[in-house]
VMD Tcl script that draws the C-alpha trace (Angstrom):
set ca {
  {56.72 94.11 105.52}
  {53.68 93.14 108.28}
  {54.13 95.10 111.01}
  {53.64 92.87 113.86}
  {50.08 93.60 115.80}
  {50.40 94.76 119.42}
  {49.71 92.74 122.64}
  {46.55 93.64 123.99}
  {47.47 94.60 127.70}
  {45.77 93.23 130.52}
  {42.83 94.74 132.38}
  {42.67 91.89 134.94}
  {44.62 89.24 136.60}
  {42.64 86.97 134.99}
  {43.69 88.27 131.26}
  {47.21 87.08 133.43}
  {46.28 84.01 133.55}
  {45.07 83.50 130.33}
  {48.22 84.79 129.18}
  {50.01 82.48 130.73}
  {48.17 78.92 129.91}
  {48.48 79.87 126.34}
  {52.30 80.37 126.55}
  {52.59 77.37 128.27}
  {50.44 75.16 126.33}
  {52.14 76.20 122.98}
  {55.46 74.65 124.42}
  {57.30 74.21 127.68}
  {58.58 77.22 129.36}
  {61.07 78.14 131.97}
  {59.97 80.61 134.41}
  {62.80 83.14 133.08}
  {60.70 82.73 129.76}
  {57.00 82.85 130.93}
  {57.82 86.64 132.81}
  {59.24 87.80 129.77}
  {55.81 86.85 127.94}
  {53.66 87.94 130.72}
  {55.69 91.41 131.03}
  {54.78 92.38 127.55}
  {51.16 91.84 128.43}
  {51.25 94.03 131.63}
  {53.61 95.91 133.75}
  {51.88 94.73 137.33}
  {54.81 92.82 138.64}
  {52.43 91.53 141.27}
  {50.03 90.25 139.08}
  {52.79 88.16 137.37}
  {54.25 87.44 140.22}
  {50.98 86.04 141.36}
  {50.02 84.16 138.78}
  {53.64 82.21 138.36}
  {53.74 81.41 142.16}
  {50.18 79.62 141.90}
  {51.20 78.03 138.58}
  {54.16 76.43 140.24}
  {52.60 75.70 142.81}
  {49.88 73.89 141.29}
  {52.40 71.86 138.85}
  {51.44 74.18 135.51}
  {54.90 75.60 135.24}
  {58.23 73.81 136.45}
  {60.75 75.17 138.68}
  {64.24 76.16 137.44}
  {65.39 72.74 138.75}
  {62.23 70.73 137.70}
  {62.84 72.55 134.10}
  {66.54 71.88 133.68}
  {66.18 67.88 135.23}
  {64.06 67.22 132.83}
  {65.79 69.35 129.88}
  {69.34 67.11 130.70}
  {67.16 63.59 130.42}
  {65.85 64.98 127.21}
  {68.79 66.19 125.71}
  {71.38 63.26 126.90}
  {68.43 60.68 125.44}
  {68.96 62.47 121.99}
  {73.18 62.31 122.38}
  {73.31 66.09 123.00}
  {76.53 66.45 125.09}
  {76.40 68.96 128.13}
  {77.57 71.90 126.38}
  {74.58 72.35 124.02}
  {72.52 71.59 127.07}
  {74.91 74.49 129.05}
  {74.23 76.96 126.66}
  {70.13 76.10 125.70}
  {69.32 76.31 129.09}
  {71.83 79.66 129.98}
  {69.45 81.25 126.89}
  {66.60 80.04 128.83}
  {67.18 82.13 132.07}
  {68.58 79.24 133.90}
  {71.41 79.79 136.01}
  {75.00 77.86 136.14}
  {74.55 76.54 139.67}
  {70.99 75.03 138.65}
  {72.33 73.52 135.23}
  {75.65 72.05 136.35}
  {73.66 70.09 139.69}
  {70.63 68.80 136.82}
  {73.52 67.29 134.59}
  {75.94 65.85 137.40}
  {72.43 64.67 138.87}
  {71.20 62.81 135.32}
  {75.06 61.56 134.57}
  {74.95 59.91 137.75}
  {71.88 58.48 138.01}
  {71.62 56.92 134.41}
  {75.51 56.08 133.96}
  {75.27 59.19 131.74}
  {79.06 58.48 129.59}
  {79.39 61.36 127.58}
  {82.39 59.94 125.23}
  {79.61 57.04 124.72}
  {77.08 59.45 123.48}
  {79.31 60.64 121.10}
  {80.38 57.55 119.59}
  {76.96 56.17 118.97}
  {75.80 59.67 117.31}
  {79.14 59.18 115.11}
  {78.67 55.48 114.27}
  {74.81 56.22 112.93}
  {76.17 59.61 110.80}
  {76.49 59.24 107.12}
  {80.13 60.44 106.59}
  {79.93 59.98 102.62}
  {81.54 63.68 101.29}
  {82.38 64.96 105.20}
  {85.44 66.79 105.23}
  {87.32 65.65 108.98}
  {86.62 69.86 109.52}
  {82.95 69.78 108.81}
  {82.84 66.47 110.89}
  {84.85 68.11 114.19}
  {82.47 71.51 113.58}
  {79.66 69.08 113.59}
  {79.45 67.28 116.51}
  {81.38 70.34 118.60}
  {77.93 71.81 117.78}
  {75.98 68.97 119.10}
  {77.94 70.21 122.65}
  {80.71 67.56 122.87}
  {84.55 68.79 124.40}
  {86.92 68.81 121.55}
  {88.76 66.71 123.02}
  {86.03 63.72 123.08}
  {85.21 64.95 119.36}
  {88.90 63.90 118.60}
  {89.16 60.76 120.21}
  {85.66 59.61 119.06}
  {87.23 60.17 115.35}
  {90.40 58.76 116.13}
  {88.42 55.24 117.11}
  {86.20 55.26 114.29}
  {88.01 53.86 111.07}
  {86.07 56.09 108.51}
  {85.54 58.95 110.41}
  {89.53 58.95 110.80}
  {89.89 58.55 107.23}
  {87.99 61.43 106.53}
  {90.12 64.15 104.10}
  {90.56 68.00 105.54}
  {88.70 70.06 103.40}
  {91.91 71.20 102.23}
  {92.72 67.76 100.68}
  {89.63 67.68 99.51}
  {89.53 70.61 97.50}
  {93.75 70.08 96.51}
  {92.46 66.78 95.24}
  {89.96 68.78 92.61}
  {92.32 71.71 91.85}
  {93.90 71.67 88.43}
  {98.02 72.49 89.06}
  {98.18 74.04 85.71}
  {95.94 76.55 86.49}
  {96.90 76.95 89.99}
  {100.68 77.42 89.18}
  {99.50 80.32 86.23}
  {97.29 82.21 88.99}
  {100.30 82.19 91.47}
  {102.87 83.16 88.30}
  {100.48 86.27 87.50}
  {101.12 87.27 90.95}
  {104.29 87.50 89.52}
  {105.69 84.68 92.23}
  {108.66 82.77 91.24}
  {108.86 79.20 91.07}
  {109.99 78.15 94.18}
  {107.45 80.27 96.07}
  {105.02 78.99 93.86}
  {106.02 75.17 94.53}
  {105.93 75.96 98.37}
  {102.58 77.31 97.99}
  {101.06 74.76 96.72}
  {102.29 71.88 99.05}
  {101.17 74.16 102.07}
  {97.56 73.91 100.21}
  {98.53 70.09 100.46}
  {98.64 69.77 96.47}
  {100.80 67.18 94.91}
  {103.80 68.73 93.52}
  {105.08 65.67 91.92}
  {104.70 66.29 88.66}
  {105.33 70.51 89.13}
  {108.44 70.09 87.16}
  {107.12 69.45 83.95}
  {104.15 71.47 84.38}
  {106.18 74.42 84.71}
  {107.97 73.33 81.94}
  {104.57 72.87 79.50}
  {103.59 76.26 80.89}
  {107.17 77.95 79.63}
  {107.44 76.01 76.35}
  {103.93 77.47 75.31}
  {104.80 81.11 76.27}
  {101.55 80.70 79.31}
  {104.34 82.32 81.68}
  {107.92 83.85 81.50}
  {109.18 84.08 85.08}
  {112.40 85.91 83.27}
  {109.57 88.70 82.43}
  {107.51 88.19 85.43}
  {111.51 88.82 87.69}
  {111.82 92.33 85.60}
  {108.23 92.83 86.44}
  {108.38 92.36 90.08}
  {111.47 94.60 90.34}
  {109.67 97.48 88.65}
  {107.45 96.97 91.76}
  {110.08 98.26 94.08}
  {112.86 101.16 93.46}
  {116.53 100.19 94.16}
  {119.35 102.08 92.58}
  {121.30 99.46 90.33}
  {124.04 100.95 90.04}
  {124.61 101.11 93.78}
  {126.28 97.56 95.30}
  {124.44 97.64 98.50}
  {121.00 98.61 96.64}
  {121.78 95.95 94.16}
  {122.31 93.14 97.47}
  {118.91 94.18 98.62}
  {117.44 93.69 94.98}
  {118.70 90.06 94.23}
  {117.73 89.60 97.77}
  {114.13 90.66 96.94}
  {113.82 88.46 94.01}
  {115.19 85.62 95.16}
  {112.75 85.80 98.61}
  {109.97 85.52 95.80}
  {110.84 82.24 94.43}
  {113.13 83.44 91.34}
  {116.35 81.44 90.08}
  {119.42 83.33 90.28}
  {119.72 82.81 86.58}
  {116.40 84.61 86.28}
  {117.51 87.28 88.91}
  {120.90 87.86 87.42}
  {119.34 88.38 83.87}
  {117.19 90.95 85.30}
  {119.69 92.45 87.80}
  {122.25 93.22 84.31}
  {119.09 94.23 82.10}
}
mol new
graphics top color blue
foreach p $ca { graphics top sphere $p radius 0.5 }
foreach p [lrange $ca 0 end-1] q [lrange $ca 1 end] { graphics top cylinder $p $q radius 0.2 }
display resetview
């Protein structure tokens, strides 16, 4: 691994300077952003002080509210919603007050409709294999309110068409194979049935799966009930005990003819 080389320190307020114009002319800085740089060059507040005071003064570095202005016109002009800009410019050392006046100030003076923003990002997104989940995370990320993310979707035909990614991946899942997983979890059939519709499967055709399954000895839920039991220790021959054990089955999807069967085993 390089080790990274260290910053040769400043002898001079001039080294200060130089310092500065190259951190600047890399990219834009706030002033929050240029310290930090200059303060790993040298530990003469004044010095830094200095040399950002003249640099604002002469126009080579922007003030917080110069910075942030033109940050907002930047961001809104590439449909960035005021939460990305909230939180880029927080990382940036810029402070609430400042950030919340430079977007009321840009919304206002350009018509700035957020909701509008939105919907023109959405209708120029390729939505081809977008789960509605990815889509939300998406443009939540892009700083939109949920609640504009919602109703943008809701007024885009495609958009609101879009599958959860839970439909998406029920729609690839084989049931076979999902109801022989849940049946060596030694889960009964009704359990198994419910948890598959909560994974939004079709359970149309369950039925006669289960019945394919039994017929070709792929599961015995009569030897999967005895197994389950073995799980827990109630004393048969006790009435109350024996309650508690049908009552155990049965709240794992078994029949009562498979719970009876195993109860008189």
């Amino acid at each position: 691994m390089l080790r990274q080389r260290p910053i040769k320190q400043a002898k001079t307020i001039d080294n200060v300077y130089g310092s500065a114009y190259y951190h600047l002319e890399a990219k834009d800085r706030t002033i929050d952003e240029l310290r930090k740089k200059l303060e790993a060059k040298t530990d003469n507040q004044e010095w830094i002080d200095t040399v950002i005071n003249d640099l604002i003064d002469r126009g080579y570095l922007k003030s917080d509210e110069r910075f942030a202005i033109h940050f907002v016109e930047l961001a809104f002009n590439a449909e960035k919603g005021s939460q990305f800009i909230h939180t880029k410019l927080k990382e940036k050392g810029i402070s609430d007050t400042i950030i919340s006046d430079a977007i009321a100030y840009i919304a206002n003076r350009d018509s700035i409709c957020e909701l509008t923003l939105l919907k023109n990002r959405l209708a120029n997104m390729k939505l081809t294999g977008l789960s509605s989940d990815k889509l939300h995370t998406t443009l939540i990320k892009h700083g939109f309110s949920s609640s504009d993310v919602r109703q943008a979707i809701q007024s885009h035909s495609e958009a609101a068409a879009l599958p959860s990614k839970l439909q998406m991946k029920a729609d690839k899942a084989d049931i076979s194979k999902e109801i022989e997983k849940l049946a060596r979890k030694l889960k009964g059939k009704s359990t198994i049935r419910r948890e598959l519709q909560q994974k939004m499967m079709d359970v149309s055709a369950f039925d006669a799966h289960v019945e394919a399954l039994e017929r070709d000895g792929t599961i015995d839920f009569y030897k999967n009930c005895r197994l389950r039991l073995e799980k827990k220790r109630f004393d048969l021959t006790n009435a109350s005990e024996k309650s508690k054990a049908y009552a155990y089955l049965y709240s794992h999807g078994f029949s009562a003819d498979e719970i009876k069967e195993t109860l008189n085993s």
